[in-house]
N, C-alpha and C positions, 0 to 999 in steps of 0.2 A: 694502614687498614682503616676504613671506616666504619663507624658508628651506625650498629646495625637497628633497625627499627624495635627489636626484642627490649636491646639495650637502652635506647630512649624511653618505651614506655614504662621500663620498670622504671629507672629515675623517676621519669613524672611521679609514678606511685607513690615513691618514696617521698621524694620533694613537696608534693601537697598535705599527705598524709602527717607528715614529720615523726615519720615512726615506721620501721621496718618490719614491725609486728601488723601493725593496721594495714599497710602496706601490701604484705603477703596473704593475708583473709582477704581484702579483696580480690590481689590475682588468682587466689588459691592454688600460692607454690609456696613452696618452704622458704623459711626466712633465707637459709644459704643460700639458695638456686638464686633468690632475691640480691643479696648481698656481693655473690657471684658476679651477677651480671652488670651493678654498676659499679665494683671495683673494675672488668672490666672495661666501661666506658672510659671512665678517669686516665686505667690507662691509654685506650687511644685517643684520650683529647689531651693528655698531657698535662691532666690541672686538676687539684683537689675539688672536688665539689662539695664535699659534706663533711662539718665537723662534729663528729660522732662519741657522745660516752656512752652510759651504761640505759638513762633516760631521754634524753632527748638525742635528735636529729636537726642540726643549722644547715645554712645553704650557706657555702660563700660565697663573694663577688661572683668568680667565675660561675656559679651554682647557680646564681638567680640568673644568669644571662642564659643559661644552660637550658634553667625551667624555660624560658619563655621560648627558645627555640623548638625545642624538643617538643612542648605543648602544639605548639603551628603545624608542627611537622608529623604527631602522633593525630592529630584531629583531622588534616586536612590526610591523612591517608586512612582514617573512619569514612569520612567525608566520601572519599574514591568510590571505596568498598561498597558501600550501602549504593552510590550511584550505577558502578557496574553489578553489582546484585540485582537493581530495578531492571539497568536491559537486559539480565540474562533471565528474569522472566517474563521479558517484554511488556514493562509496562513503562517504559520510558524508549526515545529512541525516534527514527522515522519511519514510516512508512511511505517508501518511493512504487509507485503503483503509473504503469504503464497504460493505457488503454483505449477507443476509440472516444470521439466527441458522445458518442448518442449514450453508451453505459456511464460516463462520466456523468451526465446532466441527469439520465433518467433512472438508472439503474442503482446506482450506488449511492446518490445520497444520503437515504434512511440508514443504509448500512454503516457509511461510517456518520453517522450521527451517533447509532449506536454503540458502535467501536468506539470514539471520543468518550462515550457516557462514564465506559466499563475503565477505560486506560488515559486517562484527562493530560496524562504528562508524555502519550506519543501526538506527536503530530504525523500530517498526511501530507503527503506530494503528491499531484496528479501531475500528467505528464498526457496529456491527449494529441490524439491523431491517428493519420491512418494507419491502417496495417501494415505497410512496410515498415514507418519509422516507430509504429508502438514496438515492432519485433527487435528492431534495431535497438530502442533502449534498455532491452532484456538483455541481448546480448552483450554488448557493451558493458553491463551490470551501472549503467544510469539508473534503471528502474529494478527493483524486488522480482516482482511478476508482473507477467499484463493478463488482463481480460481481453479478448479481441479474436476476431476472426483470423485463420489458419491456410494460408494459400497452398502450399508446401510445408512438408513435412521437413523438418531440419533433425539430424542425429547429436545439436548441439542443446535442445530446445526439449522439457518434456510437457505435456499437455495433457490436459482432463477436461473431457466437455463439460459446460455448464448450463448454458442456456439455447432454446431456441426460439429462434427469432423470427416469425412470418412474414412474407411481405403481403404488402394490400397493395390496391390500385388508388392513386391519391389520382383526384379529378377535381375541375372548376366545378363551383356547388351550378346546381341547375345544367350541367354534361346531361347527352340523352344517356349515357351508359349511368351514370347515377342514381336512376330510378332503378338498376337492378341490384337485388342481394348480392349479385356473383357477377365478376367481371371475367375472363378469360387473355391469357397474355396474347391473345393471337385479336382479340377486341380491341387490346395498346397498340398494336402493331397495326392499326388502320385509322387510326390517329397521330396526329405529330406527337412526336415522345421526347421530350422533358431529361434529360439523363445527368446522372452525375461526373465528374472525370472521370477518367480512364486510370486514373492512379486509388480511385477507392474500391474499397470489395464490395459494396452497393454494386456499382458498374459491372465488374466481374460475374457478380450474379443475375445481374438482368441480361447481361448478354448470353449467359449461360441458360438462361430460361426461354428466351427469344428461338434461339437455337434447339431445344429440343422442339421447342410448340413448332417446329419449323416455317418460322417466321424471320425475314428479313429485313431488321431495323437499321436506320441509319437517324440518328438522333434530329430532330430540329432544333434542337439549342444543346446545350450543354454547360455547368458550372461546378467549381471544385463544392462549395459550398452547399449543403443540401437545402438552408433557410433561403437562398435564391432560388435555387428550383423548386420552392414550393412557393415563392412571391410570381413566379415564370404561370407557374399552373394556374394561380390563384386571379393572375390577369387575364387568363382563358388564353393564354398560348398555346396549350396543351393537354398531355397528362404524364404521370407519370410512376413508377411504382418503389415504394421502398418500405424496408422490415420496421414492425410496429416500436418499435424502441426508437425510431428516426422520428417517428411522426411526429411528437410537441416539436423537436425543434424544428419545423418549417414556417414556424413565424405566422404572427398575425394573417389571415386572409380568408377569406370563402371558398374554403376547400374543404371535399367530402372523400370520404376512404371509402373502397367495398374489399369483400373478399374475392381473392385473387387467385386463379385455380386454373387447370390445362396448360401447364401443372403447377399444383402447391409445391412454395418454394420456400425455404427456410433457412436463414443464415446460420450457421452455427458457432457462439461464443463459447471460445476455451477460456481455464486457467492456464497460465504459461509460464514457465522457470525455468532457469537455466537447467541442464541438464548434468547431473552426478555433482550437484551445489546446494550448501544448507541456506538456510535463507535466517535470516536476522530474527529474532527471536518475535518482535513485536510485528512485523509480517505476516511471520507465520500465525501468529494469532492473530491475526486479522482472516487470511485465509480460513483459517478453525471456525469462524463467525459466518464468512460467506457460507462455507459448508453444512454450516448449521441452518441456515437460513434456505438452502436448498432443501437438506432432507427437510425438515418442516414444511415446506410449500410453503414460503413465505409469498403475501401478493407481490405480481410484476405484473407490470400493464397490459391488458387484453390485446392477445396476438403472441405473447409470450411465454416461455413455459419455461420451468427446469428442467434438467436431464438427469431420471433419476439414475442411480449406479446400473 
């Protein structure tokens, strides 16, 4: 049998204390339950520990090697405790967070600044990219949740909108279409068009929006990255459209945005978790913060909105 952790820390008690009186006022258990339990120690280690009269309390040999173990082994399982107490109320721990380039850079920074403020001993993973692979590290359970746009519906995946996201007409500054307030997709569609791959939801929606204005585009360039397609625009190769949360990152250059209509088009960012999965405590508190930051109408960049409930 071994030496159960009860039975350790009463020793220590006793062994520091040198008194099974003093002993038991601090566990606040009776001298026998005290007495009790490191007679039973002794017996599963086999060895006298304390040589006991009427006033005092010694340690023997085997007693002091006894203390110093039992101490390591009573502290470093306080130690534990108090560490798994911080993650179970999420204030220790990571936060692995999935989600596109543009909410990474644009959206979320202030937020977990403030999340760090509140919780200084979780840290954050991001994990960016498109939306097939932000999806992929949900499922997988690589990432917490993602923030990110939603192609299909998954029954393994659950979702809550949170953000929407406009797109604008991004043009070479001094484009004739530049001088208007209002651009129309079927006014892209009579210029060479700037597009992003075919593997991001930018693309997806611009071909989706081509398609209604019943317009038939077929790209003059194309690049995965959208700070090239906005270095592409900004050479006057083109124009091209993407949602306001995209726009800082297209990189230094003399480009001008309008609003973008016939028809208004809006990406829509969900929360995203695995589906009938609790999520790690300091996650979810982070989550709790985002939600906060919605109902408040926290600012997000012109072009962008929350979604209230």
């Amino acid at each position: 049998m071994d030496a159960s952790l009860r039975q350790l820390a009463a020793y220590v008690a006793v062994a520091k204390a040198a008194s099974f009186t003093a002993a038991a006022a601090q566990l606040q258990v009776s001298q026998s339950t005290l007495s009790r339990a490191v007679s039973d120690l002794e017996r599963v280690l086999g060895a006298r520990l304390l040589e006991r009269d009427t006033r005092n309390v010694q340690l023997t040999a085997a007693g002091q090697e006894t203390l110093r173990v039992a101490e390591e082994i009573v502290d470093s399982h306080r130690s534990g405790m108090k560490q798994l107490r911080r993650f179970l109320l999420g204030e220790s721990g990571v936060v692995a967070m999935a989600t596109l380039p543009s909410v990474a850079a644009v959206l979320l920074p202030r937020l977990i600044s403030a999340f760090r403020r509140q919780r200084p001993a979780v840290s954050v993973r991001i994990m960016d990219g498109l939306e097939r692979a932000v999806l992929g590290r949900v499922l997988n359970g690589d990432a917490d949740f993602a923030v990110t746009t939603v192609g299909a519906a998954s029954d393994r995946l659950d979702q809550r909108p949170l953000i929407r996201d406009r797109f604008r007409a991004v043009l070479p500054a001094g484009h004739p279409l530049a001088r208007r307030d209002e651009v129309a997709w079927e006014d892209l569609a009579g210029e060479p068009f700037l597009a992003v791959g075919p593997e991001s939801s930018v693309r997806r929606l611009t071909d989706a929006a081509f398609e209604q204005a019943g317009a038939e585009v077929r790209p003059a360039a194309e690049a995965s990255n959208v700070a090239t397609v906005g270095g592409l625009v900004a050479a006057g190769l083109g124009v091209s459209a993407m949602p306001a949360l995209v726009l800082p990152l297209l990189g230094p250059g003399h480009v001008v945005h309008r609003e973008l209509v016939g028809p208004v088009v809006e990406r829509r960012l969900d929360v995203v978790v695995r589906a009938r999965q609790a999520l790690p405590p300091a996650a979810a508190a982070f989550l709790d913060l985002l939600d906060e930051a919605r109902t408040e109408g926290r600012e997000v960049p012109a072009g962008a909105a929350w979604i209230a409930d």
